[in-house]
KOLVOBA-594548 format. One record per residue: residue in three letters; x, y, z of N, C-alpha, C in turn. Coordinates in steps of 0.1 Angstrom, whole numbers, padded with zeros to 4 digits, always signed. Atoms other than C-alpha are relative to their C-alpha. Layout:
<rs>
ALAXYZXYZXYZ/...
</rs>
This chain:
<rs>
UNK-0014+0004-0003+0771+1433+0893+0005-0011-0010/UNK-0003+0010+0005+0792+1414+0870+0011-0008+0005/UNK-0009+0005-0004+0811+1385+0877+0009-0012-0007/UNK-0005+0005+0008+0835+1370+0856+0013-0011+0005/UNK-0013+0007-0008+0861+1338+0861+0010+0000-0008/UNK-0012+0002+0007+0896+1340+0847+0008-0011+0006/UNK-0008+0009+0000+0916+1316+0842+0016+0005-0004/UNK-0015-0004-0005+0955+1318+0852+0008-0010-0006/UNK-0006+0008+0006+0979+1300+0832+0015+0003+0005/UNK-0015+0001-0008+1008+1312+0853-0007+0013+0014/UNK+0006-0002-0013+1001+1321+0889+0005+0019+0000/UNK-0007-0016-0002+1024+1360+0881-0015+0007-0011/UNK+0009-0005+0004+0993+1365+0861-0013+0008+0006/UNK+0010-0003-0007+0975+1375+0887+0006+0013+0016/UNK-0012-0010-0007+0996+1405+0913-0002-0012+0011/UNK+0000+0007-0016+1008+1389+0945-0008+0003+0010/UNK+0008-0004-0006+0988+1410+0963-0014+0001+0005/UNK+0014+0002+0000+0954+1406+0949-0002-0018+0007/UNK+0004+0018-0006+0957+1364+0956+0007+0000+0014/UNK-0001+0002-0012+0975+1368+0987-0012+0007+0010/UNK+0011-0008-0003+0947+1392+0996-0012-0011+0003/UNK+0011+0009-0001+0924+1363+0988+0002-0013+0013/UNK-0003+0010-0003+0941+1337+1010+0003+0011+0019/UNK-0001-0016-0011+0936+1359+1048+0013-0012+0009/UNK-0006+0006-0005+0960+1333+1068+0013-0003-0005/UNK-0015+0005+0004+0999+1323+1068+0007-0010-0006/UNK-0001+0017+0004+0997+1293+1054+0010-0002-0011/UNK-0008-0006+0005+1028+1290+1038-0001-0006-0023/UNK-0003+0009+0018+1023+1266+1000-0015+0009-0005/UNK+0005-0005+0011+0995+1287+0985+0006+0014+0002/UNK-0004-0014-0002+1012+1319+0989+0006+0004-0012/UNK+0001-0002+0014+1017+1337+0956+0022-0002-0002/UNK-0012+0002+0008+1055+1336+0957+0005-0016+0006/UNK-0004+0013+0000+1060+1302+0969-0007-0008-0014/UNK+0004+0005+0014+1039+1292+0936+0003+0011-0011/UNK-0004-0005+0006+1055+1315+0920+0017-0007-0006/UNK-0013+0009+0001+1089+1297+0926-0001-0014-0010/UNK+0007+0016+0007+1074+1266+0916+0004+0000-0017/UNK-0004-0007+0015+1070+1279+0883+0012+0007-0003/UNK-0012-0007+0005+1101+1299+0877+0010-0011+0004/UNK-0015+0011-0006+1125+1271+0894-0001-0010-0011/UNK+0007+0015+0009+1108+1246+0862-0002-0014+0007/UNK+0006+0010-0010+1095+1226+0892-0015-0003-0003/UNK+0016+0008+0006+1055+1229+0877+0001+0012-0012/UNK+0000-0003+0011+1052+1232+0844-0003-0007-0013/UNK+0007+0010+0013+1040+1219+0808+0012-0015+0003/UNK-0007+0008+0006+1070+1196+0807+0004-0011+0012/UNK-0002+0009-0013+1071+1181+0844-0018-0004+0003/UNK+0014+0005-0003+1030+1175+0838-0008+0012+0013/UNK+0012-0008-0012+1015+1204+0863+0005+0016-0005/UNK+0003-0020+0008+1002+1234+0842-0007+0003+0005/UNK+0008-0007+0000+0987+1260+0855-0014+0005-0003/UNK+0012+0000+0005+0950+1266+0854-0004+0008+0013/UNK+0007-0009-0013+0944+1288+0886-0015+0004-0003/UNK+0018-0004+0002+0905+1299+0889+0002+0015+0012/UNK+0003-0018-0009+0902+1341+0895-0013+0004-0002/UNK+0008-0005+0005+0870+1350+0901-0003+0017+0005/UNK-0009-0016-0009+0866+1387+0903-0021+0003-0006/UNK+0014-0009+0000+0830+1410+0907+0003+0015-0004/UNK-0005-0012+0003+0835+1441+0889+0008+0001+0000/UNK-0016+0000+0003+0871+1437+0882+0005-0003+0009/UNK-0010+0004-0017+0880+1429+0922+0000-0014-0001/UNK+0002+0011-0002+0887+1397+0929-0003-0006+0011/UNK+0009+0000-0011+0867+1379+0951+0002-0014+0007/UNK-0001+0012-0001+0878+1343+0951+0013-0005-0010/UNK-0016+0002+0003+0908+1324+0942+0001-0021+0002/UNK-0007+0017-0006+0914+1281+0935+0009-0001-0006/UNK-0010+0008+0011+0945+1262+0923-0007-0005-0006/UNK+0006+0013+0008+0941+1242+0896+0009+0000-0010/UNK-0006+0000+0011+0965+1226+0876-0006-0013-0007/UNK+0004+0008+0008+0961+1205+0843+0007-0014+0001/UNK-0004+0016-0003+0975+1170+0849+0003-0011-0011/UNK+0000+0010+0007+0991+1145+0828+0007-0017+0008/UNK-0004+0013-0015+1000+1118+0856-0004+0003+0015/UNK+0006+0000-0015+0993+1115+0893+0016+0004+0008/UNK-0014+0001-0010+1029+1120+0904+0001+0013+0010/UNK+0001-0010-0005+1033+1142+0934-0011+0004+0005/UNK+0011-0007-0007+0998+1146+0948-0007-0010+0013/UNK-0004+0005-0010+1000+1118+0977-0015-0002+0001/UNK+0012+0008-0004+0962+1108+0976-0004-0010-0016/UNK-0007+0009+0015+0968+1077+0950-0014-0005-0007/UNK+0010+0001+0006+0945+1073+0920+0005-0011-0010/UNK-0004+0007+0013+0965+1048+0900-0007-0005-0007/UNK+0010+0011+0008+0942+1024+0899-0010+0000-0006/UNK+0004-0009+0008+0916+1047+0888+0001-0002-0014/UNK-0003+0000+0014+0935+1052+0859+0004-0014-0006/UNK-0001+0010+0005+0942+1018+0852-0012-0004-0008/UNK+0015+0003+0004+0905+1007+0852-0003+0011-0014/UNK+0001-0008+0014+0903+1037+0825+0006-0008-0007/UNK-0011+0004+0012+0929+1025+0804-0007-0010-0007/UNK+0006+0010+0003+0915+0989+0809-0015+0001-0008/UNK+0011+0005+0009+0882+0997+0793+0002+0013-0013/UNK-0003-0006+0015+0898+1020+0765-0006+0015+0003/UNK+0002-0014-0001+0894+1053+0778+0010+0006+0007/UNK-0006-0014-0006+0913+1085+0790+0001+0006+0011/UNK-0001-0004-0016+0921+1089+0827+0009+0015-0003/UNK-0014-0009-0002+0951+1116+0817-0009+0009-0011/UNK-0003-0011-0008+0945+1149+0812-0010+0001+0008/UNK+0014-0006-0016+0924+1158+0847+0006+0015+0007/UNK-0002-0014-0013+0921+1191+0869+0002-0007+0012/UNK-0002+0002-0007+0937+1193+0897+0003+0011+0013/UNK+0001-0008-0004+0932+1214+0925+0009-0006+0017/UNK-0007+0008-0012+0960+1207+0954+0018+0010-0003/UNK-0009-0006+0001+0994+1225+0963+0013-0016-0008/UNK-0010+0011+0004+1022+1205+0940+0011-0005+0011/UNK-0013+0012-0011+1046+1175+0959-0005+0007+0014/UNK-0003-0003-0015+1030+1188+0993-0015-0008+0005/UNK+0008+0007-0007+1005+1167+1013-0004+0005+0013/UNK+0002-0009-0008+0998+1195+1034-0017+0006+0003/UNK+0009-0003+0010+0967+1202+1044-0005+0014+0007/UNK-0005-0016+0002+0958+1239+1043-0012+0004-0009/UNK+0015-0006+0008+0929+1265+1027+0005-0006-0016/UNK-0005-0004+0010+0926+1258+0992-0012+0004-0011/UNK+0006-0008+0008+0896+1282+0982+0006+0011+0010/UNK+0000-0019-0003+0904+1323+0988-0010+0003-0003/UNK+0013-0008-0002+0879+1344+1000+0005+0013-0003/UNK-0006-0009-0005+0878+1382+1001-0009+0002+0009/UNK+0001-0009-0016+0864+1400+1030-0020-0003+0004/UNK+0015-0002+0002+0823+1391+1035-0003-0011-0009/UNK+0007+0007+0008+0822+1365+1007+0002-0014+0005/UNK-0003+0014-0009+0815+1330+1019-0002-0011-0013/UNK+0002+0010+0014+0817+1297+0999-0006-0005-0005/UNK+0013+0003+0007+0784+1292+0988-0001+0009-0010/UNK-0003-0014+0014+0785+1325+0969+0005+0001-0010/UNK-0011-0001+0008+0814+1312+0946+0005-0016-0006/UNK-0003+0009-0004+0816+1279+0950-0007-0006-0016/UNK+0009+0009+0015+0786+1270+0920+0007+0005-0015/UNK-0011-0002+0008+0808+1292+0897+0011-0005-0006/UNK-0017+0003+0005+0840+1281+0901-0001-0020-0007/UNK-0001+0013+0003+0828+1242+0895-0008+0001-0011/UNK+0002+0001+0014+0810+1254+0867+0008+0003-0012/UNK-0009-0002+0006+0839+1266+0853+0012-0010-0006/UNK-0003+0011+0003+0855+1234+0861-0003-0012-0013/UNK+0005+0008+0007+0828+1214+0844+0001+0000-0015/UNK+0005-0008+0014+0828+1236+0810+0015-0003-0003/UNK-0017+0002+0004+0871+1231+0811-0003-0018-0004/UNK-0003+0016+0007+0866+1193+0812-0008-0003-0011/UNK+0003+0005+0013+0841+1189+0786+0007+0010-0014/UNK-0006-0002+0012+0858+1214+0762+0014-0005-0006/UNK-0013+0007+0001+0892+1195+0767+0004-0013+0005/UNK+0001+0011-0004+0878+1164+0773+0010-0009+0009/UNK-0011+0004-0014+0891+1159+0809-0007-0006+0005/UNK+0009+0009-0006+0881+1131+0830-0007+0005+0010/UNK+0002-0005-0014+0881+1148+0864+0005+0009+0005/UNK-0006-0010-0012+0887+1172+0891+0004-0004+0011/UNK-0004+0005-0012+0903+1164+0923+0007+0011+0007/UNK-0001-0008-0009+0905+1187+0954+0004-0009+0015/UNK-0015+0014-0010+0939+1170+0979-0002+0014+0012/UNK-0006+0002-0012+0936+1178+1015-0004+0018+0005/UNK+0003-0013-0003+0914+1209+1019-0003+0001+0016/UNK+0003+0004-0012+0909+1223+1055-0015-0001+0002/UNK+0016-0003+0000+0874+1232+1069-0006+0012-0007/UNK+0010-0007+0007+0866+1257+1048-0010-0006-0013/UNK+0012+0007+0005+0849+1233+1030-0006-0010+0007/UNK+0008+0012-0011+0827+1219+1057-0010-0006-0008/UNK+0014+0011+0007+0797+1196+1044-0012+0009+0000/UNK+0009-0008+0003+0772+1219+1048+0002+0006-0013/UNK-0008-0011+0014+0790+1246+1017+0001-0011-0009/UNK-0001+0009+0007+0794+1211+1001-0012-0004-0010/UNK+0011+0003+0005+0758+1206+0991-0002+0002-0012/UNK-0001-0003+0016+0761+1218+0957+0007-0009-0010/UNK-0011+0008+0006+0792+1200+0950-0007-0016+0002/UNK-0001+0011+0000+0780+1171+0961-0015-0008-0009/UNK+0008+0004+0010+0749+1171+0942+0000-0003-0013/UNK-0008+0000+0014+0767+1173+0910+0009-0013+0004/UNK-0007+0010+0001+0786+1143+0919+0012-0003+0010/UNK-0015-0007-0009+0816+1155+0942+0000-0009+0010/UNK+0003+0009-0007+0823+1125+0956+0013+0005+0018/UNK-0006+0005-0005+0843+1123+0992+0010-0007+0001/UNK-0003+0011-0003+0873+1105+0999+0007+0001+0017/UNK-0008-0008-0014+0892+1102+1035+0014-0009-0001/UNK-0013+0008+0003+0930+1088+1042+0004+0004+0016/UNK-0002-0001-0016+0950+1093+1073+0015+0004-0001/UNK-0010-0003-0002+0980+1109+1082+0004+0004+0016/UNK+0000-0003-0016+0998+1116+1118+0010+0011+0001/UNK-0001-0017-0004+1004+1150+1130+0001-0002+0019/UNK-0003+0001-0021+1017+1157+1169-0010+0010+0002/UNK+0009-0010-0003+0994+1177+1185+0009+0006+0013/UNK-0009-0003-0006+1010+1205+1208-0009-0003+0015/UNK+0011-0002-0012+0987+1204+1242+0008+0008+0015/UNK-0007-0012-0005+1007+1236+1257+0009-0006+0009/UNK-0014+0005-0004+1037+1218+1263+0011+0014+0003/UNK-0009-0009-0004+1064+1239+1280+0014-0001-0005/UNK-0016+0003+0002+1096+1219+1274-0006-0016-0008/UNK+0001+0011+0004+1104+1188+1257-0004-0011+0006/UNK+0002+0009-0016+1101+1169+1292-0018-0004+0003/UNK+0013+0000-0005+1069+1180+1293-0014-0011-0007/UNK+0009+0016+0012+1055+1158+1259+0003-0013+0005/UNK+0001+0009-0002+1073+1132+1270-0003-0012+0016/UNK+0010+0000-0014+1059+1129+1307-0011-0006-0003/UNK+0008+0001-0003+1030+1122+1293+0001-0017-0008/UNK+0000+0013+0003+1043+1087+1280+0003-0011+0008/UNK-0007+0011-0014+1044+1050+1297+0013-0001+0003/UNK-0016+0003-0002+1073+1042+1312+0009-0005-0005/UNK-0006+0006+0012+1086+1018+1286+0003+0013-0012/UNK+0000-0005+0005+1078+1040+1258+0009+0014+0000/UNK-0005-0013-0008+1095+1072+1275+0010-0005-0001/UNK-0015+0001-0001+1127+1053+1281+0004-0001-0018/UNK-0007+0001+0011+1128+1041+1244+0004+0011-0008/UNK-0006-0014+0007+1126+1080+1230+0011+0001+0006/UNK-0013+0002-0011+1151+1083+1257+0011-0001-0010/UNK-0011+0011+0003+1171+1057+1242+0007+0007-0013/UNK-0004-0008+0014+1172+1075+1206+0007+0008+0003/UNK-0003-0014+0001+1178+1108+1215+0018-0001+0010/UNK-0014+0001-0006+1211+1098+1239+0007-0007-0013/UNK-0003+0007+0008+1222+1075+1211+0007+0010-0012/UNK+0000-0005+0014+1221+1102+1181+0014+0012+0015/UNK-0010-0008-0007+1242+1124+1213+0017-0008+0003/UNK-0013+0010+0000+1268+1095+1220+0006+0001-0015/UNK-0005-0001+0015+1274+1097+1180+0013+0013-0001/UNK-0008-0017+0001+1291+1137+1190-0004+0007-0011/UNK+0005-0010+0012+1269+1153+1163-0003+0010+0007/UNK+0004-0007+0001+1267+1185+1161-0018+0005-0005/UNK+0010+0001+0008+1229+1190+1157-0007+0015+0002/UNK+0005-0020-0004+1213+1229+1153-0011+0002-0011/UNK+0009+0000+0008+1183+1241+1138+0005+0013-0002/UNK-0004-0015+0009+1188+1271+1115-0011+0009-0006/UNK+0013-0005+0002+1161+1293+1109+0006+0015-0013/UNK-0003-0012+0010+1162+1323+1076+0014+0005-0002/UNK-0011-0002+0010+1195+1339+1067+0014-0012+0007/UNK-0010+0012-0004+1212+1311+1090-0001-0010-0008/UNK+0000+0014+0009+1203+1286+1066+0006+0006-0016/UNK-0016-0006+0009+1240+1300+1042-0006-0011-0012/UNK-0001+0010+0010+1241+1287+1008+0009-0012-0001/UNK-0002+0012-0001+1260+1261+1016-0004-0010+0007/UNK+0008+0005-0003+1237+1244+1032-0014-0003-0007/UNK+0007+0004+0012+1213+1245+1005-0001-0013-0006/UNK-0006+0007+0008+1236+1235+0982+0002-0017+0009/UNK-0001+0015-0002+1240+1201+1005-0015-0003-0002/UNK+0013+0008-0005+1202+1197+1013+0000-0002-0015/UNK+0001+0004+0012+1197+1198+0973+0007-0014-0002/UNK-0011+0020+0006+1225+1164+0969-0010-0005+0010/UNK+0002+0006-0014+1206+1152+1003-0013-0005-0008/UNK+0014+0003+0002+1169+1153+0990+0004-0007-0014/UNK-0003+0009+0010+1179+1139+0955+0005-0011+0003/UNK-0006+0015-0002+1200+1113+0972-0015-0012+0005/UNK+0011+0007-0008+1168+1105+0994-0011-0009-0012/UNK+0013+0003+0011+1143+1101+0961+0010-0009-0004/UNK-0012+0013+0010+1172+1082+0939+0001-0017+0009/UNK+0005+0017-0009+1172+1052+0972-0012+0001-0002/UNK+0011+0008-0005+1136+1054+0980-0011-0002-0014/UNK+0009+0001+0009+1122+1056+0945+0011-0002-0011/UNK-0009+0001+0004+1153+1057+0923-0005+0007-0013/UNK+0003-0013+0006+1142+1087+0906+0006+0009+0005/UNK-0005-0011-0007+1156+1121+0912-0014+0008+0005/UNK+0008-0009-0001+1131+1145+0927-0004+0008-0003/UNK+0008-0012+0007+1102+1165+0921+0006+0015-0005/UNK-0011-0016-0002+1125+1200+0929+0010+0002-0008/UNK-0005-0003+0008+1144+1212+0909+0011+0009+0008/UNK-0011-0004-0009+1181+1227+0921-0004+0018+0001/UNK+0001-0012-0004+1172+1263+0914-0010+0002+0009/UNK+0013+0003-0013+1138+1257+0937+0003+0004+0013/UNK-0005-0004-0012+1163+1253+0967+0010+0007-0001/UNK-0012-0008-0001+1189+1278+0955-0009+0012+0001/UNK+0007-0012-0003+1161+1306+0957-0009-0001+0012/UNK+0017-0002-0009+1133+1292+0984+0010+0006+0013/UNK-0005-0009-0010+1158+1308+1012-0002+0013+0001/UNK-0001-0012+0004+1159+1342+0996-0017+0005-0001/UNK+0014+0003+0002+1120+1336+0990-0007+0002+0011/UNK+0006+0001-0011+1108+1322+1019+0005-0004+0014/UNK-0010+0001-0009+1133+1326+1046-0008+0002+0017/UNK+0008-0003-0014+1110+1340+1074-0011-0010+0002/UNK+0006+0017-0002+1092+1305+1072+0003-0012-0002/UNK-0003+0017-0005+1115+1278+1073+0010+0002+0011/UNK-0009+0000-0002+1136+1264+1091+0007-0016+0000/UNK-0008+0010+0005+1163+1235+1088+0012-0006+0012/UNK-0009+0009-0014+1174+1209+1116+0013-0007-0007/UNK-0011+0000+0005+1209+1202+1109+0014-0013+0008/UNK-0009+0013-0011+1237+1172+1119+0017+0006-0009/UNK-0013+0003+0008+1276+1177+1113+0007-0004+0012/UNK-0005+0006-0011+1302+1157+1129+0011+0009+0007/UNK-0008-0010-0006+1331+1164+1150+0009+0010-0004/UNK-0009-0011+0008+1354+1180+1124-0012+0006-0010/UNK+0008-0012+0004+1325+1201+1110-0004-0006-0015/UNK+0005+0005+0016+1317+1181+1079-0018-0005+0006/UNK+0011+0001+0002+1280+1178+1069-0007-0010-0002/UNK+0007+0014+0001+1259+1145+1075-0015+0003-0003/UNK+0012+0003+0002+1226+1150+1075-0011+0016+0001/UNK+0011-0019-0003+1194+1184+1073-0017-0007-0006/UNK+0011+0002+0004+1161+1180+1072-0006+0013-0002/UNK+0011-0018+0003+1133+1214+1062-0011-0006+0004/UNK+0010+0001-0008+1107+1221+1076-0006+0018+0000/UNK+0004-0008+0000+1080+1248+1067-0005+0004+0013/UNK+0006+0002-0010+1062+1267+1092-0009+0015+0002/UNK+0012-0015+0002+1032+1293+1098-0004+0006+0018/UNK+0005-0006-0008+1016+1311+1129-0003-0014+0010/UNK+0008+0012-0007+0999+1275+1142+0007-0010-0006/UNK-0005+0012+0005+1016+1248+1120+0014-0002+0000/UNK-0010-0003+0001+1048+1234+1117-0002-0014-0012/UNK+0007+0012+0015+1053+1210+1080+0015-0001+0000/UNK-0013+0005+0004+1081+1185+1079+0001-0003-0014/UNK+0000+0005+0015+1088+1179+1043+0013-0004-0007/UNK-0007+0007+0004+1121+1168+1032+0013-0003+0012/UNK-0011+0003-0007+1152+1150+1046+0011-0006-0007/UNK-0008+0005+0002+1183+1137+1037+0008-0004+0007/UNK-0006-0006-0005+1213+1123+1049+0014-0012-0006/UNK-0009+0004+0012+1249+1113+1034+0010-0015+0007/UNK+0001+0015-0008+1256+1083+1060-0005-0001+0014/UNK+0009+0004-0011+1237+1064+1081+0005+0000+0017/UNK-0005-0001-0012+1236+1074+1117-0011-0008+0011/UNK+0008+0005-0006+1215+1055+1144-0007+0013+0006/UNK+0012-0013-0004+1184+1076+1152-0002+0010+0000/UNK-0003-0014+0005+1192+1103+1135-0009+0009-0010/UNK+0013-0006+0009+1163+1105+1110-0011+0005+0010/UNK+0006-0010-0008+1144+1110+1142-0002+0007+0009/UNK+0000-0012-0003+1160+1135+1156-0002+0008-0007/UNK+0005-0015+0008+1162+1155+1132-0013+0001-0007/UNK+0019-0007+0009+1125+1150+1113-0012+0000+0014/UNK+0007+0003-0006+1109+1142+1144+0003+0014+0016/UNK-0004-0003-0015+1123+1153+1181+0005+0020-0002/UNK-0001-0010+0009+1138+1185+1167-0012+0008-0003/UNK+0014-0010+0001+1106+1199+1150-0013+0000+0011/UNK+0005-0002-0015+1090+1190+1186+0002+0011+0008/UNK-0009-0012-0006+1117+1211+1200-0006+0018+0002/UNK+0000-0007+0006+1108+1237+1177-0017+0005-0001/UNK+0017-0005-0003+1069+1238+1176-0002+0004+0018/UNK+0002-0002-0016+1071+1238+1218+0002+0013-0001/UNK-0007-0011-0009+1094+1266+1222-0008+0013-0009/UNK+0004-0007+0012+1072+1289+1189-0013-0001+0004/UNK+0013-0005+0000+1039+1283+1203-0009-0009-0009/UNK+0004+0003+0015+1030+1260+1175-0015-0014+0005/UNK+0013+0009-0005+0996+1240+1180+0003-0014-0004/UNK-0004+0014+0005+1009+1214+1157+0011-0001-0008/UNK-0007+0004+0009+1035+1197+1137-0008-0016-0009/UNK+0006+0012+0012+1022+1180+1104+0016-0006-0004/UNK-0013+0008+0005+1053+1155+1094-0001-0007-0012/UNK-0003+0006+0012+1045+1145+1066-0012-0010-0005/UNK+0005+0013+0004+1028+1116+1044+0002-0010+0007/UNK-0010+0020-0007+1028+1078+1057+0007+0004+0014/UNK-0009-0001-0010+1047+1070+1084-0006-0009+0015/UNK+0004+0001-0012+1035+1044+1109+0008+0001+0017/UNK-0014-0001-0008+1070+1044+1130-0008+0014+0006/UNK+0004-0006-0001+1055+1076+1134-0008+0005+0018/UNK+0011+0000-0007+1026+1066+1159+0009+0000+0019/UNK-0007+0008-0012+1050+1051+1189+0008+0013+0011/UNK-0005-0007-0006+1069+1087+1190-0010+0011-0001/UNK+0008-0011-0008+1038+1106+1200-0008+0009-0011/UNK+0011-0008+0009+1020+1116+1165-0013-0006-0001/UNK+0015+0002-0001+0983+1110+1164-0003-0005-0016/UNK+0006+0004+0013+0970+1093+1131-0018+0011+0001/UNK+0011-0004+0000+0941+1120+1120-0007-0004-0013/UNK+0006+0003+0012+0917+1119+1091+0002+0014-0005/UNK+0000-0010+0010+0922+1136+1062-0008+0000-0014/UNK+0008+0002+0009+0900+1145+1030+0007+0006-0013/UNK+0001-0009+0016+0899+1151+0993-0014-0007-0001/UNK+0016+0001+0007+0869+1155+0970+0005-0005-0017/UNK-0004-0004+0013+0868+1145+0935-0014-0001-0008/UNK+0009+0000+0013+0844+1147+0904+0002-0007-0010/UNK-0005+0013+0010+0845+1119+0879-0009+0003-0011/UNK+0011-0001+0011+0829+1127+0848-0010-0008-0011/UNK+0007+0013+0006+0820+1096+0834-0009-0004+0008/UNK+0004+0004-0007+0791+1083+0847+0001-0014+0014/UNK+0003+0014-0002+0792+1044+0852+0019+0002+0009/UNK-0011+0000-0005+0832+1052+0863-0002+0009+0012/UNK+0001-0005-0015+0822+1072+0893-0009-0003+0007/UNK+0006+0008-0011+0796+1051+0906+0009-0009+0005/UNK-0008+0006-0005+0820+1028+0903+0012+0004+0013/UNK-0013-0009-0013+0848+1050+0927-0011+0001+0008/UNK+0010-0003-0012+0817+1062+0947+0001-0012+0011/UNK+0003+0008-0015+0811+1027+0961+0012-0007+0009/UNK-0013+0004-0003+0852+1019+0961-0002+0012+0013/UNK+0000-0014-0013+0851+1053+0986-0005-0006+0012/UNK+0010+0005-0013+0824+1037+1007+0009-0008+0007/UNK-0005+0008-0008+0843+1011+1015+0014+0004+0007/UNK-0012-0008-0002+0878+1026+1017+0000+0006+0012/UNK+0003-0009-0007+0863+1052+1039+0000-0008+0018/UNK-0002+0010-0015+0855+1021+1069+0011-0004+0002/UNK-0016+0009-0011+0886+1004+1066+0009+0014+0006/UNK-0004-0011-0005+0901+1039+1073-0003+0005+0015/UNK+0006+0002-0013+0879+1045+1101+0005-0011+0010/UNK+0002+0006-0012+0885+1016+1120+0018-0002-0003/UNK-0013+0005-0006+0923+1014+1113+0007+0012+0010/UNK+0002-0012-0012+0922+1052+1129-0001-0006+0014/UNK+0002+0003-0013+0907+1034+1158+0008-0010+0005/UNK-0008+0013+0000+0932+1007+1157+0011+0005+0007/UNK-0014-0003+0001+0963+1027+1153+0000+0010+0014/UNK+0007-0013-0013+0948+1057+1181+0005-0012+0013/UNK-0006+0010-0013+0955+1021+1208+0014+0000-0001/UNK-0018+0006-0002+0991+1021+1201+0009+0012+0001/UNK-0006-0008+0000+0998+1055+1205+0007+0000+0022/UNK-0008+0002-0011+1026+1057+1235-0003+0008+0017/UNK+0004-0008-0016+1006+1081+1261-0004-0009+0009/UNK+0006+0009-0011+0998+1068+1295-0017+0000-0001/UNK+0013+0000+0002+0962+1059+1298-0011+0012-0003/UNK+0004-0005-0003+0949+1082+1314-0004+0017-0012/UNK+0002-0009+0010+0959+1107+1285-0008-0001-0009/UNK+0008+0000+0011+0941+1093+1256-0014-0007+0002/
</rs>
């Protein structure tokens, strides 16, 4: 049997079929035409720093396995932060920039990101594909590899290879609602103290006293003019909180409707004469639901969390949805009933003496994480007895 790895330098290089084939679940950001978009919208590409380097490995011409992997000339967009990393390079006169990067672009999602096909498991494929890796960074003298926010299909057992070669660990934290077969809205917030309970309360009458119109829109309900605002909305949002425009690019959200319409949907505010305040999106698959952008064009009291929060509650309850991931950051977060979980990446440092050094920054990292997990887990707003 022969088995050969190709490398993908644009993700249409490969049929939709064959890599959605590889990927057996709904998971919506590796899906060949949502990275297909990416690329065609000039959202990732040579000139925004995230080129293409996909890993096809195929056995007798089938393919059998499937990773991202783009080539990297900054960190921007990949939400598990390496600055400093690259400083320390800099500082001793070496080359942090260009690195492999194996992670869906601007999304902090976390989600498969090896494909299987039918029988092949990740031991089988796994010493390949990071040989592949290793042979890319020394012939294009790359510092690293880094793999953002994989699920369990890379459990620690399947790791053993990787981590013998160097594959260091890292962990971080994000808060995710968990659904616990909630019926109605009433029903999540039941399970909060009495304080805490009145203050959701308090929001959600508040953003109603305002007279907003607020509606979630799901596939061809979400009209181009509604796009067209969320596009001003999410640029407005990046321009205050970073004063940059955003990753996205306008064709991005004038196509991802037409794209991927039967997996979003978009919680929505307009006031009493029908003009447009505020939208947030929000992906969403079989078991997950993924808040990921918001805008909104004046400030309303508690309106960011209706609509990123209360809203995609709404919306995972009444759908069945195990969870809602909301995002990066956020400890405001904890109070209205999201759980701070752990989350991982791996990376590979090719320099020696510079990845013992990360190795034992990890170690430590890894405890204060741990115990602010157990910190932040006391202040979540259930009654005792729940948590």
């Amino acid at each position: 049997m022969t088995i050969e790895t190709r490398i993908l330098q644009s993700i249409d290089d490969c049929a939709s079929t064959q890599w959605d084939g590889l990927f057996a679940d709904d998971y919506p950001f590796l899906q060949h035409r949502f990275l297909s978009l990416l690329e065609s919208s000039g959202s990732v590409c040579a000139k925004t720093g995230w080129e293409p380097r996909h890993l096809l490995l195929e056995q007798d011409g089938k393919p059998i396995a499937a990773l991202p992997l783009y080539l990297k000339n900054h960190s921007w967009g990949e939400y598990v932060f390496d600055w400093s990393w690259a400083d320390a390079y800099q500082h001793n006169g070496f080359d942090y920039y260009p690195k492999l990067l194996s992670a869906v672009p601007f999304t902090p999602a976390t989600g498969p990101r090896l494909g299987l096909a039918s029988g092949i498991e990740p031991s089988n494929v796994l010493p390949s594909l990071f040989n592949t890796i290793q042979e890319m960074a020394e012939h294009n003298n790359l510092s690293s590899w880094h793999l953002l926010f994989p699920n369990q299909l890379f459990p620690d057992q399947q790791l053993t290879t990787l981590k013998g070669a160097g594959v260091m660990q890292r962990t971080g934290v994000q808060y995710h609602w968990i659904n616990a077969d909630y019926t109605t809205f009433s029903d999540f917030t039941d399970t909060f103290s009495s304080r805490k309970r009145k203050n959701l309360n308090r929001e959600r009458r508040s953003v109603a006293q305002q007279q907003l119109n607020i509606q979630r829109l799901t596939g061809e309900n979400i009209t181009p003019d509604w796009w067209e605002f969320f596009y001003l909305m999410y640029q407005r949002t990046y321009l205050k909180r970073n004063g940059t425009g955003g990753y996205l690019t306008e064709a991005f959200f004038q196509q991802l409707g037409q794209v991927m319409g039967d997996q979003l949907m978009m919680a929505v505010a307009q006031d009493e004469d029908g003009h447009k305040i505020a939208a947030a999106l929000f992906f969403y698959d079989s078991k997950t639901l993924y808040g990921r952008y918001w805008g909104c064009i004046r400030e309303c009291d508690s309106l960011h969390f209706e609509l990123c929060y209360y809203q995609g509650i709404e919306f995972a309850i009444e759908h069945g949805l195990s969870r809602f991931d909301a995002g990066a950051q956020g400890e405001h977060k904890i109070k209205r009933g999201f759980e701070p979980v752990e989350t991982r990446s791996f990376h590979w440092i090719k320099h020696p003496e510079f990845s013992a050094a990360i190795r034992r920054f990890l170690t430590h990292e890894r405890q204060h994480i741990g115990r602010y997990i157990t910190e932040a887990t006391q202040q979540l707003p259930y009654k005792s007895d729940k948590q």
